[in-house]
Each structure stands twice: as C-alpha cells, then as structure tokens.
N, C-alpha and C positions, 0 to 999 in steps of 0.2 A: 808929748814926750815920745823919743823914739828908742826903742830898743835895737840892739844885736846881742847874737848867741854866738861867740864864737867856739870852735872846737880844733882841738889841735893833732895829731894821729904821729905818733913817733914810728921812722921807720925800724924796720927789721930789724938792722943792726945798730943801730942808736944806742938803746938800754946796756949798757955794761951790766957782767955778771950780778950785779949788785942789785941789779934793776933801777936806780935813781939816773934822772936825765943831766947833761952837764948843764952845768950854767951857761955855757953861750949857746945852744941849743934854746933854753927855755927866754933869754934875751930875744933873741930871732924871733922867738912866738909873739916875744911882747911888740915890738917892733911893726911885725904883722899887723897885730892887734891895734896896735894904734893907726897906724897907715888905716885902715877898714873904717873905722871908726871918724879920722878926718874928712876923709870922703865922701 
C-alpha cells in the first residue's frame, strides 16, 4: 500500500477578507490531487 501527503499553500492574495478560499481554487487543488495520485 502506497501513500501521498499532499499539501496545498494559498497565495498571497487568494484568501478574501473573510479568509475562506473560493471554490474553484479548492477544485484546482483537487484536481492537482488527483492528477499526483494517478500517476
């Protein structure tokens, strides 16, 4: 069985005052995340 860690670092100006990341942002990660993982 094989793992990965993945971690994701939001830029600078990403976070809205609010601080919550947008949803296409966190899609793109997952995205990422799969892509690494079929690999």
């Amino acid at each position: 069985m094989h793992s990965i860690t993945l971690r994701f670092l939001a830029a600078c100006g990403a976070p809205p005052a609010s601080g919550r990341i947008q949803g296409g942002t966190v899609l793109l990660w997952m995205d990422e995340a799969g892509q690494a993982c079929a690999s």
